[in-house]
C-alpha positions in Angstrom: -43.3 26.6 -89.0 -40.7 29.2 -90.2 -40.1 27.2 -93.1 -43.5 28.1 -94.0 -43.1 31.7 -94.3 -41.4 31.8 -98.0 -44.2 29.5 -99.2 -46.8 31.6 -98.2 -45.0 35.2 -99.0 -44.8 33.7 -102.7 -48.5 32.5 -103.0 -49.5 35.4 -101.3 -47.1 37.7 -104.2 -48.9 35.3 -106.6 -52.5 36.4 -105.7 -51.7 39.5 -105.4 -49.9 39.4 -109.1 -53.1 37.8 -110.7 -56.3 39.1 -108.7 -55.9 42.6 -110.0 -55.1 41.3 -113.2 -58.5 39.4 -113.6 -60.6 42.3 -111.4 -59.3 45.1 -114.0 -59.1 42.9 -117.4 -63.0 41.8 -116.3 -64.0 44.3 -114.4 -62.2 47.8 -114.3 -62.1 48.6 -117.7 -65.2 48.1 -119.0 -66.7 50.0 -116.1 -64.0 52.9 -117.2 -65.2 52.7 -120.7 -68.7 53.9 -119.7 -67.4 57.3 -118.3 -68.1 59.6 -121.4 -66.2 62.4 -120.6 -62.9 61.1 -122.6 -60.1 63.3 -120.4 -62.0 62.1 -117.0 -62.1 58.1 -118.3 -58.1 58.6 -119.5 -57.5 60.1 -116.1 -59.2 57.1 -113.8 -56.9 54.9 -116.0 -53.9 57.0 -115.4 -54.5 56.1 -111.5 -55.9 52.7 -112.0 -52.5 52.1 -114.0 -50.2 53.9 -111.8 -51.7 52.1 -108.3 -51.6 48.7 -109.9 -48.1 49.4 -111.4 -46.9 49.6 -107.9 -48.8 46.8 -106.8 -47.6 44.4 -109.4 -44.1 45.0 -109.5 -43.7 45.2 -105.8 -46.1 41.5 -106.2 -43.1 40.7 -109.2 -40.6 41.3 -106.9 -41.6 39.4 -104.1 -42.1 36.8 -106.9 -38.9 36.2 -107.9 -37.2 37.0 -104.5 -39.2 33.9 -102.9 -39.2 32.1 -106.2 -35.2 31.4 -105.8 -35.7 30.7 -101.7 -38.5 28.7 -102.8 -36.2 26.7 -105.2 -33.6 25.8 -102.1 -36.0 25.1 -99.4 -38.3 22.9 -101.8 -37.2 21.6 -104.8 -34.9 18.4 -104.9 -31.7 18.6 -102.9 -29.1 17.6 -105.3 -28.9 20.8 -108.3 -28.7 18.1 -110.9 -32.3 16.9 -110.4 -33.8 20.2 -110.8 -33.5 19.6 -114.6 -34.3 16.0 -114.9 -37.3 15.4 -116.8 -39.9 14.5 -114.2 -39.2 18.3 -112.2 -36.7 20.0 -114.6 -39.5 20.0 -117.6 -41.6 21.7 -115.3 -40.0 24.1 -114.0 -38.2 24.9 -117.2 -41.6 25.7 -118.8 -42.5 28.0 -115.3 -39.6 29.8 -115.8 -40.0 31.3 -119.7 -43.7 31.8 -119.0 -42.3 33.7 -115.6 -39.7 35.6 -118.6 -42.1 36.3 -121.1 -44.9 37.7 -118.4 -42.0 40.0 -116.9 -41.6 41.1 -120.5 -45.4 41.4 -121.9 -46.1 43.5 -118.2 -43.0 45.8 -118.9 -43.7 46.4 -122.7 -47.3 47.5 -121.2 -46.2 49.3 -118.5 -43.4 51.4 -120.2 -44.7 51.5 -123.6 -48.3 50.4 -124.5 -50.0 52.0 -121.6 -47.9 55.3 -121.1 -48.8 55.5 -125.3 -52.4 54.7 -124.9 -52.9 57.0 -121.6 -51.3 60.0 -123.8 -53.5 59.4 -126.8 -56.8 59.3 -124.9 -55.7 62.3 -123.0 -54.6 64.4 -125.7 -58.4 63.5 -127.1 -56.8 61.9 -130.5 -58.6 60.4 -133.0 -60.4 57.1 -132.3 -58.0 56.0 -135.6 -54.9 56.6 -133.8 -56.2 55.6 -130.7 -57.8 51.5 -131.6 -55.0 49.9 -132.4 -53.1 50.8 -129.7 -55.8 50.4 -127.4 -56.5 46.4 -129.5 -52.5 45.9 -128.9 -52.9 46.7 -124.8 -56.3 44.5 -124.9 -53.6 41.4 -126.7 -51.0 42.1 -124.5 -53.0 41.6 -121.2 -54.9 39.2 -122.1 -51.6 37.2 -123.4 -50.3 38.0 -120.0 -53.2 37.0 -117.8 -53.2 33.9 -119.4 -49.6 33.0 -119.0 -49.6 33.8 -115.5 -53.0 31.5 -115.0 -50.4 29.0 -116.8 -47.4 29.5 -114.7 -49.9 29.0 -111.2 -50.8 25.4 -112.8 -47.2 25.0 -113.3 -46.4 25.9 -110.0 -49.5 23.6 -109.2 -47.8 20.8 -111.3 -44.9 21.4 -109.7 -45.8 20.7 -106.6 -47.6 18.0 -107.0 -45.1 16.5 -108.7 -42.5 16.7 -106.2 -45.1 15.9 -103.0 -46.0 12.2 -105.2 -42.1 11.1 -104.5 
C-alpha cells in the first residue's frame, strides 16, 4: 500500500496542473472578458493569475519531486533500460514536453502575463494591448496542449511497461 502513495501524489499534482488549465483557458477568461469595466476585469485577472500561480507551481513541484521517485519505484530496474527504445523513447519525449511546459508556464508567468496584467491596468490602447494578449492566448494554449500530451505519454508509459 505505501508504495502507492507517490503514484497517487503525482496524478493527483497532475490533475491539479491541468484542470485549472482547461477550467480558466475555457472557462475563466471568457467569463472575465464580459466585465466592462477594464481596471475591474484586469484586476479579477491579477487574482485569478496570482491564485493559480501558486497552485500550479506548487502542482509543478510536486510534479517533478514524485516524477524522479516515480522513475525508481516504477520504471525498469536496471538504469540502462530506461533509454532503450521500447520505454526510453517514451519517456524521452515526456521529459522535453515536461521541459518546454516548465518553460512556456514561466515565460507566462514572469513575462507575458505580468506585461499583459500592466497594460490592461494602465487602460493602454487596445493596439498595444492585442498582441500581447494573442501571444498569452498561443502560449497557453501551446502549453495546455503539451501537458494533455505528456498525460498520454505518461499513459503510454505505463501501459507500456504493465504489457511486459
Amino acid at each position: 500500500m505505501p508504495e502507492a502513495i507517490n503514484p497517487w501524489l503525482h496524478i493527483l499534482a497532475a490533475a491539479v496542473w491541468v484542470g485549472p488549465q482547461v477550467f480558466i483557458f475555457v472557462a475563466a477568461v471568457p467569463a472575465v472578458r464580459t466585465i466592462e469595466d477594464v481596471k475591474a476585469r484586469a484586476r479579477v485577472m491579477r487574482v485569478l493569475s496570482a491564485r493559480f500561480g501558486y497552485l500550479a507551481w506548487g502542482a509543478m513541484a510536486v510534479l517533478v519531486i514524485t516524477g524522479v521517485g516515480n522513475l525508481y519505484e516504477i520504471a525498469p530496474v536496471d538504469p540502462e533500460e530506461i533509454f532503450d527504445l521500447k520505454y526510453g523513447a517514451i519517456f524521452a519525449a515526456k521529459m522535453v514536453l515536461v521541459a518546454a511546459t516548465v518553460g512556456l508556464t514561466a515565460l507566462h508567468s514572469f513575462v507575458l502575463g505580468p506585461r499583459l496584467l500592466d497594460l490592461q491596468e494602465s487602460v493602454a490602447d487596445e493596439a498595444q494591448i492585442a498582441p500581447v494578449r494573442r501571444l498569452s492566448i498561443v502560449v497557453s494554449g501551446v502549453n495546455g496542449l503539451l501537458a494533455l500530451a505528456i498525460l498520454f505519454c505518461a499513459a503510454l508509459l505505463d501501459t507500456e511497461f504493465a504489457l511486459e
